[in-house]
mmCIF file of the N, C-alpha and C atoms, coordinates in Angstrom:
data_MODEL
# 
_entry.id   MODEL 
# 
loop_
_atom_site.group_PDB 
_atom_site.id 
_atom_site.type_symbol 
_atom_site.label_atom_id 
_atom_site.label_alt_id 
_atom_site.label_comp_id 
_atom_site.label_asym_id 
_atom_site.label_entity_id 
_atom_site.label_seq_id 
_atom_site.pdbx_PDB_ins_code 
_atom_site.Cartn_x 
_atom_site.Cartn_y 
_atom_site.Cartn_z 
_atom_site.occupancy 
_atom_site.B_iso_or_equiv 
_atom_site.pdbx_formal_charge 
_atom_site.auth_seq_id 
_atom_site.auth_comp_id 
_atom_site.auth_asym_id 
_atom_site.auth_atom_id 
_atom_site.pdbx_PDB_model_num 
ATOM 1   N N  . UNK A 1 1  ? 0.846   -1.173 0.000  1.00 0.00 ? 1  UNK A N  1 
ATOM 2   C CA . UNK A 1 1  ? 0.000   0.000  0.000  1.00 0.00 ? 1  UNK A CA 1 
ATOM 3   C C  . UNK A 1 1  ? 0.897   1.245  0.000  1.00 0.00 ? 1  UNK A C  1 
ATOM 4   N N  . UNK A 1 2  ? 0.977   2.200  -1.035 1.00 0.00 ? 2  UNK A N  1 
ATOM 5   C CA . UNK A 1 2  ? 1.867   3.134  -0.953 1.00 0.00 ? 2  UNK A CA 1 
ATOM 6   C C  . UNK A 1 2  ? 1.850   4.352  0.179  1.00 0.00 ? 2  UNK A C  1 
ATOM 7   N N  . UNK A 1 3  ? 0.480   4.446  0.779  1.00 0.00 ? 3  UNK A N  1 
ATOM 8   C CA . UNK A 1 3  ? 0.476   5.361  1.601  1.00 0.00 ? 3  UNK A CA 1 
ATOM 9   C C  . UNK A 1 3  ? 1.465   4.729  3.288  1.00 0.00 ? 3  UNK A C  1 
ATOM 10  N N  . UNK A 1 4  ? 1.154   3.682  3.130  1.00 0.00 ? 4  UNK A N  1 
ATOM 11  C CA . UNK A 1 4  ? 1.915   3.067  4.184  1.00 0.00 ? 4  UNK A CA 1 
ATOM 12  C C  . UNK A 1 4  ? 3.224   2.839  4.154  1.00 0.00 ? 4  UNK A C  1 
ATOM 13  N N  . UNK A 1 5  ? 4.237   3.706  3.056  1.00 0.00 ? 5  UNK A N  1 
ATOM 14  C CA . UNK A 1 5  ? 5.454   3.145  2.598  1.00 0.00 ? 5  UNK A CA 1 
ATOM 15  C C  . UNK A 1 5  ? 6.249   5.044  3.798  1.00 0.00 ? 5  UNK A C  1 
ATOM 16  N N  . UNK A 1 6  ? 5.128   5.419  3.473  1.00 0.00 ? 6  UNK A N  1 
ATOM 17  C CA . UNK A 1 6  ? 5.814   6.940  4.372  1.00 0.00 ? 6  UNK A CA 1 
ATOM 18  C C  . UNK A 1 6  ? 4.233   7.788  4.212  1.00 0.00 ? 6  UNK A C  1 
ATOM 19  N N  . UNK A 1 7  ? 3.616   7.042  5.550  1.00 0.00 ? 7  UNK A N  1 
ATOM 20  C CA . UNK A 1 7  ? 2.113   7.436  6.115  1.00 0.00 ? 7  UNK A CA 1 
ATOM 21  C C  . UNK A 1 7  ? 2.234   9.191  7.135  1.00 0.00 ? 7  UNK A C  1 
ATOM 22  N N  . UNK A 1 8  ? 3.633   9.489  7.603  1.00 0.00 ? 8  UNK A N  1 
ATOM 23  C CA . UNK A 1 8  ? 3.662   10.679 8.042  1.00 0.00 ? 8  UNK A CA 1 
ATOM 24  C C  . UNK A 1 8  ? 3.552   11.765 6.692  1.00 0.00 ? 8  UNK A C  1 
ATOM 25  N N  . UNK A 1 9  ? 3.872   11.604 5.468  1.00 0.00 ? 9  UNK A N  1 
ATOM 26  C CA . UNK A 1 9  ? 3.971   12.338 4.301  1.00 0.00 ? 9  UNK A CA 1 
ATOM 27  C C  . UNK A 1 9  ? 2.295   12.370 3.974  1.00 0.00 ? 9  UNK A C  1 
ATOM 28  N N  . UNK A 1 10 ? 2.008   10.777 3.083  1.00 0.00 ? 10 UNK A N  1 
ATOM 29  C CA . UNK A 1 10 ? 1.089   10.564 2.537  1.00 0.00 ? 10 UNK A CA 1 
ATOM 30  C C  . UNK A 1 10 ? -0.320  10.596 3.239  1.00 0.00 ? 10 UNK A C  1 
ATOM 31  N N  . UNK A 1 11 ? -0.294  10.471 4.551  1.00 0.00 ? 11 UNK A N  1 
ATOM 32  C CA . UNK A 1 11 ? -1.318  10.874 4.792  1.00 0.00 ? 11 UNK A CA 1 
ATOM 33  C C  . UNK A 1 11 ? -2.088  11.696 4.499  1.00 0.00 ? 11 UNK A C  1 
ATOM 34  N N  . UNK A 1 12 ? -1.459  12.643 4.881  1.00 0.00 ? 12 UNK A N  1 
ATOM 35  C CA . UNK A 1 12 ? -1.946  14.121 4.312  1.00 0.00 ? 12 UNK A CA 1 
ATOM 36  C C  . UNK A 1 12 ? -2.246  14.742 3.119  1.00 0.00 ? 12 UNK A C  1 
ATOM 37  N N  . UNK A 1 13 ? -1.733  14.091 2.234  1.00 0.00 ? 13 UNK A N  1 
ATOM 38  C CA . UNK A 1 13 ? -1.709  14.269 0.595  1.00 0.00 ? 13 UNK A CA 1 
ATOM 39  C C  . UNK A 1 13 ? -3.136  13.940 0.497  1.00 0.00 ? 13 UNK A C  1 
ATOM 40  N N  . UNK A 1 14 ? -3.435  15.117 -1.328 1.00 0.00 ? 14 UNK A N  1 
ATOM 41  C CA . UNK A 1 14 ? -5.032  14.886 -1.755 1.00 0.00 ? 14 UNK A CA 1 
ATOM 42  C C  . UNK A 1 14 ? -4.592  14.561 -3.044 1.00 0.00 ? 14 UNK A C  1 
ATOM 43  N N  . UNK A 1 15 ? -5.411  13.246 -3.602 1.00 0.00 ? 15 UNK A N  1 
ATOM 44  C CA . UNK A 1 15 ? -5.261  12.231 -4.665 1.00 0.00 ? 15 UNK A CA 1 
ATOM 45  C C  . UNK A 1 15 ? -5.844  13.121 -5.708 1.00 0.00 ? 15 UNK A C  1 
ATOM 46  N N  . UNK A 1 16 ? -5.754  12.713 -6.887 1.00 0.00 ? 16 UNK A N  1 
ATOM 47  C CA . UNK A 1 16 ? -6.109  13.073 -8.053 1.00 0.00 ? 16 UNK A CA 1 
ATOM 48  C C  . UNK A 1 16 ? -7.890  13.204 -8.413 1.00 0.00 ? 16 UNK A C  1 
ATOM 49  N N  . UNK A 1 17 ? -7.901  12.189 -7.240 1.00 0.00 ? 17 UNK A N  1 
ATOM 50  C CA . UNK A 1 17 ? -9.877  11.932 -7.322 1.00 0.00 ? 17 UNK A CA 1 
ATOM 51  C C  . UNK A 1 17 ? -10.577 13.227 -5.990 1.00 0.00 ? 17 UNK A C  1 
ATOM 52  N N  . UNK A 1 18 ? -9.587  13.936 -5.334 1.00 0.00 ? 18 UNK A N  1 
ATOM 53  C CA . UNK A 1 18 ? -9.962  14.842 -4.351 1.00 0.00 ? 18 UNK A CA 1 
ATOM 54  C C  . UNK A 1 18 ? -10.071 14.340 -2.562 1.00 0.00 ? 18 UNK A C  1 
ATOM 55  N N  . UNK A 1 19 ? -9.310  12.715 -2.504 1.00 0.00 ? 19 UNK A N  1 
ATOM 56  C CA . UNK A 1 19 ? -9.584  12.197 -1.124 1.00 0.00 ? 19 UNK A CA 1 
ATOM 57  C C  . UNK A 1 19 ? -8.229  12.556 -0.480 1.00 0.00 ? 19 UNK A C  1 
ATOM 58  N N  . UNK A 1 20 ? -8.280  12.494 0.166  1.00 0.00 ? 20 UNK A N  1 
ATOM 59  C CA . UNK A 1 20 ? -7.024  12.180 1.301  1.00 0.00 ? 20 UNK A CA 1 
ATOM 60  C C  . UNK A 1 20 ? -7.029  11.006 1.513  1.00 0.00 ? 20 UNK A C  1 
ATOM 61  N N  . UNK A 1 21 ? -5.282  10.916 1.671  1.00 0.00 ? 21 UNK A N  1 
ATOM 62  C CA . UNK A 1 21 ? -4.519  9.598  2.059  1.00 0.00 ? 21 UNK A CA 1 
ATOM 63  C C  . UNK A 1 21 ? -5.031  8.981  3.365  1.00 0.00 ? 21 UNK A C  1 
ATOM 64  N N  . UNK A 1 22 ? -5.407  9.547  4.275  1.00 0.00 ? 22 UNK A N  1 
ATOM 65  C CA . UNK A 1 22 ? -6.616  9.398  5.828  1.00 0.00 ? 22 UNK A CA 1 
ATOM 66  C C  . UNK A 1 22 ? -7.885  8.953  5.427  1.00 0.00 ? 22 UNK A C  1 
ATOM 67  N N  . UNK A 1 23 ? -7.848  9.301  4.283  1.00 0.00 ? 23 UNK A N  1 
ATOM 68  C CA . UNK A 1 23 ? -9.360  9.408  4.056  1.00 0.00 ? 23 UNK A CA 1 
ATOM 69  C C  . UNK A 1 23 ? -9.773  7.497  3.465  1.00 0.00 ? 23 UNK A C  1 
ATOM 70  N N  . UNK A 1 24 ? -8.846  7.417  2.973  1.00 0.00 ? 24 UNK A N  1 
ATOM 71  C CA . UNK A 1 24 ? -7.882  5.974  2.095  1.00 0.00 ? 24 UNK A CA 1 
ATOM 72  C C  . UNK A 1 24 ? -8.119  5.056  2.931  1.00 0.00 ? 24 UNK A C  1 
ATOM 73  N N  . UNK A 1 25 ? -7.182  5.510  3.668  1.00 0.00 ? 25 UNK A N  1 
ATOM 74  C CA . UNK A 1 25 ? -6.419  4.583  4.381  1.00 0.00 ? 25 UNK A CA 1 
ATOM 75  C C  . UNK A 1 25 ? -5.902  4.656  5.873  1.00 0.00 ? 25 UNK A C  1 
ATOM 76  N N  . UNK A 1 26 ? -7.668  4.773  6.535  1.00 0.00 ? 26 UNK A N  1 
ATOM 77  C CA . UNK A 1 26 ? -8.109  5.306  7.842  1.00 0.00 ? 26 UNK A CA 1 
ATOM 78  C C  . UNK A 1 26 ? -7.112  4.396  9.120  1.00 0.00 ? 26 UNK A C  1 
ATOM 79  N N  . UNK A 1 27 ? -6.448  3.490  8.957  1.00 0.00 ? 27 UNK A N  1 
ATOM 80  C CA . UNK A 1 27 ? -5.795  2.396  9.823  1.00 0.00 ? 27 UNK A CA 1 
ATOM 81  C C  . UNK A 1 27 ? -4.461  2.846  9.603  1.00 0.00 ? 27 UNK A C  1 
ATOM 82  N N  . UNK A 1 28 ? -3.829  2.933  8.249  1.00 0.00 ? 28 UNK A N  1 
ATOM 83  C CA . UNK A 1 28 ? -2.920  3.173  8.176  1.00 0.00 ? 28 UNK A CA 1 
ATOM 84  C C  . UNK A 1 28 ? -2.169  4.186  8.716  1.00 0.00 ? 28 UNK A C  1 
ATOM 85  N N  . UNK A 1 29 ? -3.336  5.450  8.464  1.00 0.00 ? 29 UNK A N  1 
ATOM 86  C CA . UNK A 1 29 ? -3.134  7.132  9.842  1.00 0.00 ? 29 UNK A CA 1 
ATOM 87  C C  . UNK A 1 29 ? -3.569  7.220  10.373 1.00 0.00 ? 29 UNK A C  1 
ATOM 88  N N  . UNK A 1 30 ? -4.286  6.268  11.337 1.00 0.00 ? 30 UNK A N  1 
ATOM 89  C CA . UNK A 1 30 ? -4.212  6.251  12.131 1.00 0.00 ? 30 UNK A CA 1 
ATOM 90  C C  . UNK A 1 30 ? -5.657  6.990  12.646 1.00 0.00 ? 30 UNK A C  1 
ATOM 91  N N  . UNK A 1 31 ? -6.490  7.096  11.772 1.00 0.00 ? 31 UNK A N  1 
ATOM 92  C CA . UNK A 1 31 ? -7.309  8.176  11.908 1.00 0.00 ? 31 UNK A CA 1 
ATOM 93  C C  . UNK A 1 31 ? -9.071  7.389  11.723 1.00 0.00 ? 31 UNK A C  1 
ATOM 94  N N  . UNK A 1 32 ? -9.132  6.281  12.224 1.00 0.00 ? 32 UNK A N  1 
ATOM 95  C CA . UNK A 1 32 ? -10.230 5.661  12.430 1.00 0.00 ? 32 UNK A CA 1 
ATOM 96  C C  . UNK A 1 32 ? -11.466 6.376  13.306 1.00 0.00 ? 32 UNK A C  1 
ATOM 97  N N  . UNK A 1 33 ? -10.927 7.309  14.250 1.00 0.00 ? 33 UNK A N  1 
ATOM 98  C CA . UNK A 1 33 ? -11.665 7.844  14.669 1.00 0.00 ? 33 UNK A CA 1 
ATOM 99  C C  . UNK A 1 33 ? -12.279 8.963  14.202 1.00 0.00 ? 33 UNK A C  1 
ATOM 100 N N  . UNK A 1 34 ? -11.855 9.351  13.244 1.00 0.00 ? 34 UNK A N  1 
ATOM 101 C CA . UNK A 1 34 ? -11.810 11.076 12.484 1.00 0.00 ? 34 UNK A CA 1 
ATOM 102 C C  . UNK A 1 34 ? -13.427 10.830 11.529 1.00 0.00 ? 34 UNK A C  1 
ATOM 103 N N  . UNK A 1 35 ? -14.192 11.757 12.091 1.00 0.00 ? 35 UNK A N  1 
ATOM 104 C CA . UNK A 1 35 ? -15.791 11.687 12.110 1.00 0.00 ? 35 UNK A CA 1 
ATOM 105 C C  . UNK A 1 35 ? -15.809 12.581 12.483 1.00 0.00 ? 35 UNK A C  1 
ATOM 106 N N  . UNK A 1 36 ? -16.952 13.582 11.639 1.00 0.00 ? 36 UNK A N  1 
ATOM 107 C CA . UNK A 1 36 ? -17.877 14.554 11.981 1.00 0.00 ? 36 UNK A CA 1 
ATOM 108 C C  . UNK A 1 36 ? -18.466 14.668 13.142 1.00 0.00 ? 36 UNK A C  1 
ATOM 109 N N  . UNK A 1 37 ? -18.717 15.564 13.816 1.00 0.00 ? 37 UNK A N  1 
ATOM 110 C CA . UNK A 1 37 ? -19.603 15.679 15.202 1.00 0.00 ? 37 UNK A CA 1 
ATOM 111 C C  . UNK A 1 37 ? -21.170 15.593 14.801 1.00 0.00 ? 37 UNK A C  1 
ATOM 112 N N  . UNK A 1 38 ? -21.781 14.437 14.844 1.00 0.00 ? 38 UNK A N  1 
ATOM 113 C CA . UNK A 1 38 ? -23.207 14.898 14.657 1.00 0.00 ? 38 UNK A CA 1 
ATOM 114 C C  . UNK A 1 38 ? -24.312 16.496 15.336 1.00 0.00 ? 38 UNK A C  1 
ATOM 115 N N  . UNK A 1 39 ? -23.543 16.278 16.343 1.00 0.00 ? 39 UNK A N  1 
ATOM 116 C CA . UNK A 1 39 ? -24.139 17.135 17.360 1.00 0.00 ? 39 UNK A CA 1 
ATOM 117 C C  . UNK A 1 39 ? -23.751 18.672 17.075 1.00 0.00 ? 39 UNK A C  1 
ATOM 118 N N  . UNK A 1 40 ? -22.798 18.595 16.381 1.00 0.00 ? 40 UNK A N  1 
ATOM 119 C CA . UNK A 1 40 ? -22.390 20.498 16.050 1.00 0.00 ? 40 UNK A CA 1 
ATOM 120 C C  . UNK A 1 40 ? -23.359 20.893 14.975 1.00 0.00 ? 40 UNK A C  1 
ATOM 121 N N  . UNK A 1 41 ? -23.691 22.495 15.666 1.00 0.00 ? 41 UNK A N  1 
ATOM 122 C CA . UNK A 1 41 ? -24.480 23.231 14.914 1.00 0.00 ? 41 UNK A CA 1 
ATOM 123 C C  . UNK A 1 41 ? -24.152 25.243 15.136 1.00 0.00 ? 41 UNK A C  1 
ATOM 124 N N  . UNK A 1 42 ? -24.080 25.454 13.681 1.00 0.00 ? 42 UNK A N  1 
ATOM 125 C CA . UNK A 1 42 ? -23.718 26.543 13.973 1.00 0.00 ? 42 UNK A CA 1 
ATOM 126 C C  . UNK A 1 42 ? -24.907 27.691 14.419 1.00 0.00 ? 42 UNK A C  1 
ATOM 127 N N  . UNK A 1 43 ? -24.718 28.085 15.696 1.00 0.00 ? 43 UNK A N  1 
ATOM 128 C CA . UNK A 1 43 ? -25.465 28.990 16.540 1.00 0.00 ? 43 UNK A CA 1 
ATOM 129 C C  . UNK A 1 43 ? -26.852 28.764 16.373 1.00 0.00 ? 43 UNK A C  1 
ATOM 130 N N  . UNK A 1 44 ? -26.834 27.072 16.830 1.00 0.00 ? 44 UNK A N  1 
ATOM 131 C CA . UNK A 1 44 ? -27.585 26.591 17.535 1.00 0.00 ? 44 UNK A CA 1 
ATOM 132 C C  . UNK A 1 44 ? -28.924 26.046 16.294 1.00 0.00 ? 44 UNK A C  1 
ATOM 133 N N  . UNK A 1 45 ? -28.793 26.239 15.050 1.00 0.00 ? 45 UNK A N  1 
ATOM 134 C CA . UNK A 1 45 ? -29.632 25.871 13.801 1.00 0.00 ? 45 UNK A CA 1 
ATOM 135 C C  . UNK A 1 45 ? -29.096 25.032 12.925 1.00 0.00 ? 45 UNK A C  1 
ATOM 136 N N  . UNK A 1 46 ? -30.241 24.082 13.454 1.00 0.00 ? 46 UNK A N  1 
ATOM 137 C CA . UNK A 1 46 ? -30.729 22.435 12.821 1.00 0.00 ? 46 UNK A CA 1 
ATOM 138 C C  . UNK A 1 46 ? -30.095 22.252 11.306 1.00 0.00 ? 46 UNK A C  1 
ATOM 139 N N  . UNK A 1 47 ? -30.631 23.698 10.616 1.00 0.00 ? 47 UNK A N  1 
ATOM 140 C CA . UNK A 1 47 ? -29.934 23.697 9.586  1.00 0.00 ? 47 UNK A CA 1 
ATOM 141 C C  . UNK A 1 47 ? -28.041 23.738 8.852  1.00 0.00 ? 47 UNK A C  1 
ATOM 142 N N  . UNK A 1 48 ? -27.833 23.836 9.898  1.00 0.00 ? 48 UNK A N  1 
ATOM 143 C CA . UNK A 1 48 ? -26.429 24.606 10.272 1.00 0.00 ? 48 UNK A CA 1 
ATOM 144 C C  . UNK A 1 48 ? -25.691 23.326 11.019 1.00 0.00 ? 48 UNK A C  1 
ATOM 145 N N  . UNK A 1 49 ? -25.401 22.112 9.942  1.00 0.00 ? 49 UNK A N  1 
ATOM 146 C CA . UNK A 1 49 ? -24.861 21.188 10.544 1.00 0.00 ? 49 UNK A CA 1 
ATOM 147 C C  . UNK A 1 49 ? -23.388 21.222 9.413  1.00 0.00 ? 49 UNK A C  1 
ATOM 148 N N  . UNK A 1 50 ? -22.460 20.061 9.970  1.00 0.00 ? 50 UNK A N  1 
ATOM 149 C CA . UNK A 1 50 ? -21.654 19.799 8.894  1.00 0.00 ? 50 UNK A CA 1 
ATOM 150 C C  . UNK A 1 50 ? -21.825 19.519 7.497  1.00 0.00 ? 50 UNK A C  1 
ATOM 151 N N  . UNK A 1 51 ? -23.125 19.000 7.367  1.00 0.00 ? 51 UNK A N  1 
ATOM 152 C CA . UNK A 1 51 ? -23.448 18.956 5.970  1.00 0.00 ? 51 UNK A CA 1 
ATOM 153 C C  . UNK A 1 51 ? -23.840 20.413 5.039  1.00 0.00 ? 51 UNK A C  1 
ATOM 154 N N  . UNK A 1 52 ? -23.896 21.482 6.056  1.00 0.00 ? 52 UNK A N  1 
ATOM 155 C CA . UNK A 1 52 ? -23.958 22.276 5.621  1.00 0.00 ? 52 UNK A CA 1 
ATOM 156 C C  . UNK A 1 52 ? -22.344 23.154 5.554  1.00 0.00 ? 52 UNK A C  1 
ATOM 157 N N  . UNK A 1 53 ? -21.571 22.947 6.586  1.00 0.00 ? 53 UNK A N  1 
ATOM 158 C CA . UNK A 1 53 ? -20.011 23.433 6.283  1.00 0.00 ? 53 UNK A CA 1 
ATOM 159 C C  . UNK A 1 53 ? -19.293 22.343 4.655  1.00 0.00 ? 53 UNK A C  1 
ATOM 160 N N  . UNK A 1 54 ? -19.949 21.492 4.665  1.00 0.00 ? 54 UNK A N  1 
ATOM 161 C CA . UNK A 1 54 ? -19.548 20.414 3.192  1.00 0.00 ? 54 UNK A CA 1 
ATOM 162 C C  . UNK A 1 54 ? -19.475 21.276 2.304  1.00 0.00 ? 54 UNK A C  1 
ATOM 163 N N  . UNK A 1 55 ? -20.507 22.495 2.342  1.00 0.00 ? 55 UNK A N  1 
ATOM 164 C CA . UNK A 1 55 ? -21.259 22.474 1.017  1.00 0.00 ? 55 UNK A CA 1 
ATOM 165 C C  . UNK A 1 55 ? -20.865 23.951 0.308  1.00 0.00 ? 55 UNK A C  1 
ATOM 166 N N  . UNK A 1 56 ? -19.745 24.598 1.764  1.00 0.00 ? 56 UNK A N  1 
ATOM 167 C CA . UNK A 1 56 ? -18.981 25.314 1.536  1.00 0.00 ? 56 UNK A CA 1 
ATOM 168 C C  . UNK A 1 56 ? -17.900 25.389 2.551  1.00 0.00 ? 56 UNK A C  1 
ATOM 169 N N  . UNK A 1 57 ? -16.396 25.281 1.827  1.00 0.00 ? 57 UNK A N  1 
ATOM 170 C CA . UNK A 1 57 ? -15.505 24.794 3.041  1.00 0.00 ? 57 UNK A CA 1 
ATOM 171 C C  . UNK A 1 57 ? -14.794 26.146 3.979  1.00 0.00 ? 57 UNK A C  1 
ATOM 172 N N  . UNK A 1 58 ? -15.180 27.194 3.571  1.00 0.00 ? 58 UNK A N  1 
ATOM 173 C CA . UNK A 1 58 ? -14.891 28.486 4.446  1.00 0.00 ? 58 UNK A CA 1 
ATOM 174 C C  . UNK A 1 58 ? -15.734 28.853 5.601  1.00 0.00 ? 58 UNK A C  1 
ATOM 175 N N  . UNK A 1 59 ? -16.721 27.649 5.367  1.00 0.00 ? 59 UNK A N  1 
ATOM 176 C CA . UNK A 1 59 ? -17.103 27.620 6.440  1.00 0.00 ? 59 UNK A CA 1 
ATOM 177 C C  . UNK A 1 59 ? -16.771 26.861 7.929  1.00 0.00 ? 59 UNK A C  1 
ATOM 178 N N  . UNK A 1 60 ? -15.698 26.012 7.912  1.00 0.00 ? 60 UNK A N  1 
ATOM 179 C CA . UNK A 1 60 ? -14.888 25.393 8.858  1.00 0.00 ? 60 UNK A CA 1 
ATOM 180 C C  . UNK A 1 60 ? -14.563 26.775 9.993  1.00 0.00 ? 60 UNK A C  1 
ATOM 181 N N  . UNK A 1 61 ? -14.523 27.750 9.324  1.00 0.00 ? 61 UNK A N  1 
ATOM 182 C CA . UNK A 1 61 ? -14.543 28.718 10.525 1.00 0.00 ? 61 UNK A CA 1 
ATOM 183 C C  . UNK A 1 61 ? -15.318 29.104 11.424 1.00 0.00 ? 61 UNK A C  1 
ATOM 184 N N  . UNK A 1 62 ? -16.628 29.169 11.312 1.00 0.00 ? 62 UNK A N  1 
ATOM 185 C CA . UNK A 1 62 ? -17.591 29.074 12.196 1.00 0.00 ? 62 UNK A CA 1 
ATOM 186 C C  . UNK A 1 62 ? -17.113 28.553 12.921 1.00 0.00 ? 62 UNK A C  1 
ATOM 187 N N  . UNK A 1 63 ? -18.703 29.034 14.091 1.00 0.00 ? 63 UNK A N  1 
ATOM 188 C CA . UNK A 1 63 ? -18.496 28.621 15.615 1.00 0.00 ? 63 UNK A CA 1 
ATOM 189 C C  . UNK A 1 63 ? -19.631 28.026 15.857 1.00 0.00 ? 63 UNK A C  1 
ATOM 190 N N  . UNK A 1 64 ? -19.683 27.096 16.862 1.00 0.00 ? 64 UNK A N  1 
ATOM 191 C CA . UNK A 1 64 ? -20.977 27.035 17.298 1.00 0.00 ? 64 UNK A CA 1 
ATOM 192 C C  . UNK A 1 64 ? -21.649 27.872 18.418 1.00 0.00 ? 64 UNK A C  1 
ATOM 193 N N  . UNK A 1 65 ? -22.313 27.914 19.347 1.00 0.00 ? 65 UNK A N  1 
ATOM 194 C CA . UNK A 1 65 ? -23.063 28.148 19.845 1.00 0.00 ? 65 UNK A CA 1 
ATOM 195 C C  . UNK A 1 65 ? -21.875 28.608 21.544 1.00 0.00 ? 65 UNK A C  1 
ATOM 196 N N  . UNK A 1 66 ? -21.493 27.373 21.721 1.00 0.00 ? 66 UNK A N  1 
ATOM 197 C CA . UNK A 1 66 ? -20.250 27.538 22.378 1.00 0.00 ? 66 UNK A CA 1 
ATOM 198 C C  . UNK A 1 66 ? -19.076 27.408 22.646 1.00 0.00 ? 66 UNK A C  1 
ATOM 199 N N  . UNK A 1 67 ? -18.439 28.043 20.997 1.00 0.00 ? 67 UNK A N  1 
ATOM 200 C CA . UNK A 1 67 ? -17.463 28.468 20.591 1.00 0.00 ? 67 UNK A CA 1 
ATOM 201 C C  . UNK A 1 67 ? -16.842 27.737 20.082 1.00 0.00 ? 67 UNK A C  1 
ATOM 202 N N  . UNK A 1 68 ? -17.377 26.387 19.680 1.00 0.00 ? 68 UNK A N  1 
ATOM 203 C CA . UNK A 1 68 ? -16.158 24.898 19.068 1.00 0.00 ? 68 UNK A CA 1 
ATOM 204 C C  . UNK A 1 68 ? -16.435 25.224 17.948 1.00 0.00 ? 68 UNK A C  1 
ATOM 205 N N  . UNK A 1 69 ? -15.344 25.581 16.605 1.00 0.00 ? 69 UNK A N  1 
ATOM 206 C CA . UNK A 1 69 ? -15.036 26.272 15.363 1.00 0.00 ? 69 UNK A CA 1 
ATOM 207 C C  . UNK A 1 69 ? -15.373 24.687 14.974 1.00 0.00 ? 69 UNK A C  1 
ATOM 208 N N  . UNK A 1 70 ? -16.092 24.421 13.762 1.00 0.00 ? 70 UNK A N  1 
ATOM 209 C CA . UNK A 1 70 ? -16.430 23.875 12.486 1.00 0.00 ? 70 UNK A CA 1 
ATOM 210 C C  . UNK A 1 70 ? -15.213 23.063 12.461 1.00 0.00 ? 70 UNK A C  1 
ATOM 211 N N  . UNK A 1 71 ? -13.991 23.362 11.913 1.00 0.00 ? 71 UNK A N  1 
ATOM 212 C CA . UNK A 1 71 ? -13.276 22.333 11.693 1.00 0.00 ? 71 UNK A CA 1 
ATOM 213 C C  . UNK A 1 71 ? -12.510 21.659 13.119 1.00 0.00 ? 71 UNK A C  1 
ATOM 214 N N  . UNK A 1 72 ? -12.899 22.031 14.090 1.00 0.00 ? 72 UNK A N  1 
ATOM 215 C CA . UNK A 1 72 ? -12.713 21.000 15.487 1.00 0.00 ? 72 UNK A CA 1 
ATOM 216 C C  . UNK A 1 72 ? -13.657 19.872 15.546 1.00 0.00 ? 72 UNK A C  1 
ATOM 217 N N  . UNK A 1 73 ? -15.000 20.170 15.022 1.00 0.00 ? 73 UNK A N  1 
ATOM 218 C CA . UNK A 1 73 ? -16.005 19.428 15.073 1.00 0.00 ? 73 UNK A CA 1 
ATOM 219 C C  . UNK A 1 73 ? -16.159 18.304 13.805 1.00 0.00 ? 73 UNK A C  1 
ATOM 220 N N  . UNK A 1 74 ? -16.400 19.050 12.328 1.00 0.00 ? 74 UNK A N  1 
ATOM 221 C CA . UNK A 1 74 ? -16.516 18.369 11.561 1.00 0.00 ? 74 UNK A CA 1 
ATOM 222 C C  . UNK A 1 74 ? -14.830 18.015 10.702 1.00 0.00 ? 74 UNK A C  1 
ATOM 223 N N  . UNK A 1 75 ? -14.374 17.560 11.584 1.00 0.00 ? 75 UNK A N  1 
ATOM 224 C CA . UNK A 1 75 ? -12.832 17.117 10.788 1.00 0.00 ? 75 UNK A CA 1 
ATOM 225 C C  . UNK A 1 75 ? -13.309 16.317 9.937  1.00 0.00 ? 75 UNK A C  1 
ATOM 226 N N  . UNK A 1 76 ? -13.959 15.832 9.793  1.00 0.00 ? 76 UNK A N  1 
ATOM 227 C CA . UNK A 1 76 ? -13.790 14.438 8.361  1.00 0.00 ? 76 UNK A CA 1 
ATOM 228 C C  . UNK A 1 76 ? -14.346 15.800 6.932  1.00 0.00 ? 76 UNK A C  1 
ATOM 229 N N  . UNK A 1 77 ? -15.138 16.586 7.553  1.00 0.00 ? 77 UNK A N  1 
ATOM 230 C CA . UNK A 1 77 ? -15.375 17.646 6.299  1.00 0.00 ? 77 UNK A CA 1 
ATOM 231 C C  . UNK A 1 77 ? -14.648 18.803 6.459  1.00 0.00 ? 77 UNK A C  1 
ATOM 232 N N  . UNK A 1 78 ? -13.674 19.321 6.833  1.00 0.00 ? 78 UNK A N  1 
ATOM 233 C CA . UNK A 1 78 ? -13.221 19.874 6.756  1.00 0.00 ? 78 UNK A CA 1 
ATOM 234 C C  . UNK A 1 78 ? -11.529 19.450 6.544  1.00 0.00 ? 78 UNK A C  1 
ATOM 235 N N  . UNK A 1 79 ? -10.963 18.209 6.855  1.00 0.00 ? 79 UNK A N  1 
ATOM 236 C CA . UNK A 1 79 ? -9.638  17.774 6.374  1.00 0.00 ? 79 UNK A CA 1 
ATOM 237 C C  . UNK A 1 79 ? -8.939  18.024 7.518  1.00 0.00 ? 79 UNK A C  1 
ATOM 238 N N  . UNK A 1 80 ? -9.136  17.610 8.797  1.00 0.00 ? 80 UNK A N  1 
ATOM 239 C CA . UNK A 1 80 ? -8.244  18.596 9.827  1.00 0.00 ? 80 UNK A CA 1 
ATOM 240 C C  . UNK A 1 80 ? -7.853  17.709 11.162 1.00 0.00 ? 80 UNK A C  1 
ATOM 241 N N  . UNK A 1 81 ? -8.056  16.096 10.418 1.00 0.00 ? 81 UNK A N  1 
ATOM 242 C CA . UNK A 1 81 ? -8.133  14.547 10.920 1.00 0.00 ? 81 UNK A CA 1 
ATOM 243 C C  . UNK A 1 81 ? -6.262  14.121 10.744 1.00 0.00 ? 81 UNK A C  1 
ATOM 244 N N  . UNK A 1 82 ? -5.901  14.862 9.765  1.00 0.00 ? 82 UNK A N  1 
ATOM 245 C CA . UNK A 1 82 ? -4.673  14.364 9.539  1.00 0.00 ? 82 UNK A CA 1 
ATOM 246 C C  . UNK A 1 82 ? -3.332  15.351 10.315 1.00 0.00 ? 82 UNK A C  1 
# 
């Protein structure tokens, strides 16, 4: 598996198809746990979940409600697992 040949590099790398090497090859970095927060919402609206930071990624800056920024929460959509 090439990401596993130098997983501190490749992890982090984005493939030609737009994934990450984490994203790949979740065992290999170690990053099995790296998942979205269901529960984050920005200032406190239902609408205002990670699927909505997906759908624009400048939105990783947001906050929620009490103060946990978007990409603390939704690392698997925002890239911030690796």
């Amino acid at each position: 598996d090439w990401v596993a040949k130098k997983p501190n590099s490749y992890c982090k790398r984005e493939g030609d198809d737009g994934t990450f090497g984490f994203e790949g090859c979740p065992v290999t970095c170690g990053q099995c746990g790296c998942q979205d927060d269901a529960l984050w919402l920005h200032k406190g609206k239902s609408s205002r979940n990670c699927d909505w930071v997906a759908e624009d990624k400048s939105r990783c800056r947001k906050r929620s409600s009490d103060g946990t920024k978007a990409k603390e929460a939704c690392r698997s959509t925002c890239k911030t697992c690796a």
